[in-house]
FIVOGU-381768 format. One record per residue (C-alpha): x, y, z. Coordinates in steps of 0.5 Angstrom, whole numbers, always signed. Layout:
FIVOGU-381768
KOLTI     u     v     w
KOLTI     X     Y     Z
...
***
This chain:
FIVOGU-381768
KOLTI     u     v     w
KOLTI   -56   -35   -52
KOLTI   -61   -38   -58
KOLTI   -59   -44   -56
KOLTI   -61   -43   -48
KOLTI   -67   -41   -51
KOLTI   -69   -46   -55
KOLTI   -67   -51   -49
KOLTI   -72   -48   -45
KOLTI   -77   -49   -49
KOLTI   -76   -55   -51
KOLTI   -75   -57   -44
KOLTI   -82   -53   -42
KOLTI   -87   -57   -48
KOLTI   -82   -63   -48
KOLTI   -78   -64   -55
KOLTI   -72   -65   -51
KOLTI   -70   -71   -46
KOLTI   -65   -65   -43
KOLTI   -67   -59   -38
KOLTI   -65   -53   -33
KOLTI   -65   -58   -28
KOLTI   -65   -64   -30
KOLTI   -72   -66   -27
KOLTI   -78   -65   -33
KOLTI   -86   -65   -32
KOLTI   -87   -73   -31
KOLTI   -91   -76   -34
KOLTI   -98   -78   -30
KOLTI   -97   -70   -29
KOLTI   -99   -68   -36
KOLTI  -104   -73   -37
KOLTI  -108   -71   -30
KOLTI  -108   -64   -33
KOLTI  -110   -67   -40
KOLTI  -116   -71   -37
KOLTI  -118   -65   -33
KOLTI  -119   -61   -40
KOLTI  -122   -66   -44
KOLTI  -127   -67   -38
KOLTI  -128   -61   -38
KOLTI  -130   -60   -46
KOLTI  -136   -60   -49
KOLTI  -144   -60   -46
KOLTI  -146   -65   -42
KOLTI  -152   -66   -36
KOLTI  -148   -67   -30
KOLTI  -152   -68   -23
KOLTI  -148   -64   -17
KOLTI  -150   -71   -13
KOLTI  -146   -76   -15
KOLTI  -143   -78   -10
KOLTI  -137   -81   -13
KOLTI  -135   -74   -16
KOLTI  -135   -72   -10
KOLTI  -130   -76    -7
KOLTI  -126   -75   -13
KOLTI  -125   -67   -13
KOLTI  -125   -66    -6
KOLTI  -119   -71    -5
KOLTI  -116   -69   -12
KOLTI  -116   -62   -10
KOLTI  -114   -64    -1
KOLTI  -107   -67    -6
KOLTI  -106   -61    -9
KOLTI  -107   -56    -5
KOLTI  -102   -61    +1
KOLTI   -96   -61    -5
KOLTI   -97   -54    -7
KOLTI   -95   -52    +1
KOLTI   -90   -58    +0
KOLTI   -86   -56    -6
KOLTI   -86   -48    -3
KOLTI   -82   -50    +2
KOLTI   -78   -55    -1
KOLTI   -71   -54    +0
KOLTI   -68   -57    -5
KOLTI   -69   -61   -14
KOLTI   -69   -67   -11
KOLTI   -74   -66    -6
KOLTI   -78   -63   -11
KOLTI   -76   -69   -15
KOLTI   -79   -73    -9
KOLTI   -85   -70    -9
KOLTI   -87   -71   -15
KOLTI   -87   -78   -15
KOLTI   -91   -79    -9
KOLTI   -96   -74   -13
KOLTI   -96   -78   -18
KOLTI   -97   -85   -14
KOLTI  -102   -81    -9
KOLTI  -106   -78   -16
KOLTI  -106   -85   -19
KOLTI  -108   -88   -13
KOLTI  -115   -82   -12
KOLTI  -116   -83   -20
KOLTI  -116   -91   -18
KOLTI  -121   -91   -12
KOLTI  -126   -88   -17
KOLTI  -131   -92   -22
KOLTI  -128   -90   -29
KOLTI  -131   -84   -33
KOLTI  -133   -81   -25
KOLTI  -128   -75   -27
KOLTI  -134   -74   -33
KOLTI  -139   -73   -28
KOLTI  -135   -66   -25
KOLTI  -138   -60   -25
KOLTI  -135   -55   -29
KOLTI  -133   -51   -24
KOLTI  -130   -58   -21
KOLTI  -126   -58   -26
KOLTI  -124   -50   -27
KOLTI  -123   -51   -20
KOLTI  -118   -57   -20
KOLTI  -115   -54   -26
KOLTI  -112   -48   -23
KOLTI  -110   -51   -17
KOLTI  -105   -56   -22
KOLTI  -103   -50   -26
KOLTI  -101   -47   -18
KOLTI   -98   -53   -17
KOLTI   -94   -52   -23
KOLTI   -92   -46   -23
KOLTI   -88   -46   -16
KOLTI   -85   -52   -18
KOLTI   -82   -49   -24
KOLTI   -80   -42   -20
KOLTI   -77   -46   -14
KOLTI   -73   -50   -19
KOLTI   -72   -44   -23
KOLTI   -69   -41   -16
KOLTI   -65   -47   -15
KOLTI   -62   -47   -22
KOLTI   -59   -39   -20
KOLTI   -57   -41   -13
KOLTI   -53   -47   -17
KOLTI   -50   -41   -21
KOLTI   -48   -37   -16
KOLTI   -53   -32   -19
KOLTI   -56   -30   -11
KOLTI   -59   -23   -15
KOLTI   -64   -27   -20
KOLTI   -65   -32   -15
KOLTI   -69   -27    -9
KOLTI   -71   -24   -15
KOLTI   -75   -30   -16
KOLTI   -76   -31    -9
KOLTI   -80   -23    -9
KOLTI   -85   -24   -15
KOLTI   -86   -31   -12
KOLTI   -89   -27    -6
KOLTI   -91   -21   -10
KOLTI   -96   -27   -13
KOLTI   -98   -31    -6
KOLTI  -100   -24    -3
KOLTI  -104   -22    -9
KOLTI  -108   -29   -10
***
């Protein structure tokens, strides 16, 4: 049990090349989170009519918010595995369409905003996956449990 313990956690902050499923949080994933963090730390002067930022956060937060519906009906990891390569390519295509440093001109509530859309994004992704690995094991009973709070946690939000 100590060691299905530890597998988890290493699989969720990343010590380990193994996980539940076989399919970990990629790379460009975390480093999006990451710059939306940093961008937001700190004080800065930043005019909400920066055309560029706009553009930014409004196809960010669209990218987002399409793979959230996407991976909460997808039916399998390897859709979920799929998704999150064109997320990735589609994000990096977005982050590129801008001059650099733009993600600096955000809002701080741009930033909460796009923030908590990718923190959404992958939470489903983990319970789906989570879902899928019970299935997987015959174990039915926890997999609707899963499905239950998943949609205890849509209707309250």
């Amino acid at each position: 049990m100590k060691q299905k313990i530890r597998n988890f956690i290493n699989f969720v902050f990343g010590g380990s090349s193994k996980s539940l499923s076989g399919i970990r949080f990629s790379g460009l994933t975390s480093i999006f989170l990451a710059a939306i963090i940093l961008a937001s730390c700190g004080s800065k002067e930043v005019s909400s009519d920066n055309p560029e930022a706009r553009k930014l956060f409004s196809l960010s937060a669209e990218t987002i918010e399409t793979f959230i519906q996407k991976t909460s009906v997808s039916k399998d990891s390897l859709e979920i595995d799929s998704l999150d390569k064109v997320y990735e390519k589609k994000m990096t295509e977005i982050n590129f369409s801008v001059p650099p440093s733009t993600d600096y001109q955000l809002t701080e509530q741009e930033n909460d905003s796009l923030y908590k859309l990718q923190l959404h994004l992958l939470e489903i992704r983990e319970n789906k996956l989570k879902e899928f690995s019970f299935k997987s094991l015959g174990n039915e009973e926890a997999a609707d449990s899963i499905i239950s709070e998943r949609a205890a946690f849509d209707r309250s939000n």
